[in-house]
C-alpha positions, 0 to 999 in steps of 0.5 A: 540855448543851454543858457537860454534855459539857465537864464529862465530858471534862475530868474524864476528863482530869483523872482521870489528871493525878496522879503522873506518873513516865513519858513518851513523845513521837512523831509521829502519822499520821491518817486522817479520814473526813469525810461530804460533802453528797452523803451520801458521806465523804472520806478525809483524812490530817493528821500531828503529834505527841504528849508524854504522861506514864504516872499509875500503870498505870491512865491517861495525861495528855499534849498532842497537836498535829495539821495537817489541811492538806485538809479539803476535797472540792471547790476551797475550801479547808478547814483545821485545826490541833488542840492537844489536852489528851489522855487515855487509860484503861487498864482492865487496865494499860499493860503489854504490848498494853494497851487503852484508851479516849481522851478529848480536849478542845482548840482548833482553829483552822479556816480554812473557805472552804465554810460553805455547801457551796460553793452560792454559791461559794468564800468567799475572804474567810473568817478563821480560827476558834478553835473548841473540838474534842472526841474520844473513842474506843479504842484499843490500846498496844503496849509495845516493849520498854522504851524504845518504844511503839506506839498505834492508836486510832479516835475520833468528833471533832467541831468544833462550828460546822463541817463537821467530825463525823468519825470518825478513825482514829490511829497514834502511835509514841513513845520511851519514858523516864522513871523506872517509873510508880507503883502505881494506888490502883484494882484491876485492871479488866477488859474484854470484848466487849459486845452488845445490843439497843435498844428505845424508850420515847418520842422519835424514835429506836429501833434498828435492830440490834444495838449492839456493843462493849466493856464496862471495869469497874474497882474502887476500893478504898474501893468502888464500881466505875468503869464505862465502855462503848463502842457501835457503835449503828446507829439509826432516826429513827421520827417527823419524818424525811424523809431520812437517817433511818437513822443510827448512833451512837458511845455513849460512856458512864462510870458510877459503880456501887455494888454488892453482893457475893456468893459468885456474883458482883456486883449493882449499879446504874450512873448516868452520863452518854452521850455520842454522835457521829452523823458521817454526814449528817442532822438530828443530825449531831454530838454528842449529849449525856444520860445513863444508868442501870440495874442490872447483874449480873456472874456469875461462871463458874469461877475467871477468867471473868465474864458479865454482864448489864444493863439501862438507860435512855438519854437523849439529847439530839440536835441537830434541833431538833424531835426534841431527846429520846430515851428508850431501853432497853438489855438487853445481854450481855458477857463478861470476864475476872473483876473483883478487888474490895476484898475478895479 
């Protein structure tokens, strides 16, 4: 399933790799909240920078590089230096205040005197290590006229085999310049606020609250919609769990969605893949990888605005070894400006 994760974050990537006519450069600051082995997290600041080139209006392609100089809650040193294939997605375009979900697959090169949380003490002999990172998140770019913009971004970021299952919070400011980008072959895509409910249907895990977050959708032109959704996901393990048995989840979930539609509004079903961070301490700290589907119903209201409704099944594979699969529901609500289809 590790590569299950790989595949989707490189195709992500390479989904806004092609035309490419406009491009900024700027430093990045980073603020990274990392749990320790107490159950608490620590706050971690690294600096770098970024070059990234605008495909049509829809995506963006670039390299990013960032130093985290301390990693570290006690006297071993901890660090690491990413370089990043980056990507972001702009549903509704990457003009004026434009939001976004980023994807990130890179090296990192760690140096860890810890492995073991310091129970036998600072391993002075330890070698760097290249490992493979991944993030994914959402953020928000604001154009600045024409020669600058502005990005902030809070992303779940894993190094495998390391302590490093973090969430991270990101500002970049860039110099703009470049020829203008060309027109997307995609429709205009939409965006709004997401809720929902967790329910089980076997497996360890079941929610403990509502799920939160933000709901793209955007059509193509020779049909069929392109789906992605993002979760705050607060959680509870039921079966095999003696401590840290409440955690959350960032889901992370792209979807393919043929559909039907009508004079009231659009009928379809979605099948993808999940991705979840767990960042906080317990048995399945990490990323988590499945997949998901279901049907949906977007109902139109007035000229503009859009409710929907869905439902769908999720698959999880966790990290603890004796609670791998979870199987869950998902009924959720969301609300949003009207998605354009090929037949308007």
């Amino acid at each position: 399933m590790r590569t299950l994760s790989l595949i989707v974050v490189a195709l992500a990537v390479a989904g806004s790799s092609a035309a490419q006519r406009r491009a900024r450069i700027g430093p990045t600051i980073s603020s990274i909240s990392i749990e320790n082995g107490s159950g608490g997290s620590n706050g971690f600041t690294s600096f770098g920078g970024s070059v990234a080139l605008l495909s049509g209006d829809d995506g963006e392609f670039g390299v990013g590089v960032s130093r985290y100089g301390d990693l570290s809650n006690n006297s071993c040193l901890r660090q690491m230096t990413f370089i990043g294939v980056e990507s972001n997605y702009y549903p509704v375009g990457a003009k004026g205040v434009a939001p976004y979900a980023s994807t990130a697959i890179g090296l990192a090169r760690v140096l860890d005197q810890d492995p073991t949380l310091a129970l036998l003490g600072c391993s002075t002999g330890a070698q760097t290590t290249n490992e493979l990172g991944l993030g994914f998140g959402l953020g928000v770019r604001f154009n600045l006229g024409n020669q600058a913009a502005a990005l902030v971004e809070g992303r779940f970021f894993q190094v495998p085999n390391s302590a490093i299952k973090a969430l991270e919070g990101r500002a970049n400011v860039s110099f703009a310049f470049g020829s203008p980008s060309k027109k997307t072959q995609l429709l205009n895509g939409t965006l709004g606020p997401a809720l929902g409910i967790l329910a089980p249907l076997s497996g360890p895990l079941e929610g403990r609250g509502p799920t939160v977050g933000v709901r793209f959708r955007r059509d193509q032109k020779k049909g069929g919609s392109l789906g992605l959704q993002i979760d705050y996901a607060p959680l509870r393990v039921r079966t095999g769990c003696s401590s840290d048995c409440s955690p959350y989840a960032i889901l992370f979930a792209p979807g393919y969605e043929p559909s039907l539609y009508s004079a009231w509004g659009r009928f379809y079903a979605e099948l993808g893949v999940l991705l979840a961070g767990f960042p906080a301490i317990g048995a399945d700290r990490g990323l988590a990888e499945g997949a998901q589907g279901g049907l949906g119903a977007d109902i139109f209201s007035g000229p503009t605005l859009m409710a929907n409704v869905n439902a769908r099944v999720l698959w999880l594979q966790g990290n603890d070894p004796n609670n791998r699969n979870a199987f869950l529901v998902q009924l959720g609500v969301s609300l949003s400006p009207q998605l354009e289809h090929a037949s308007h």
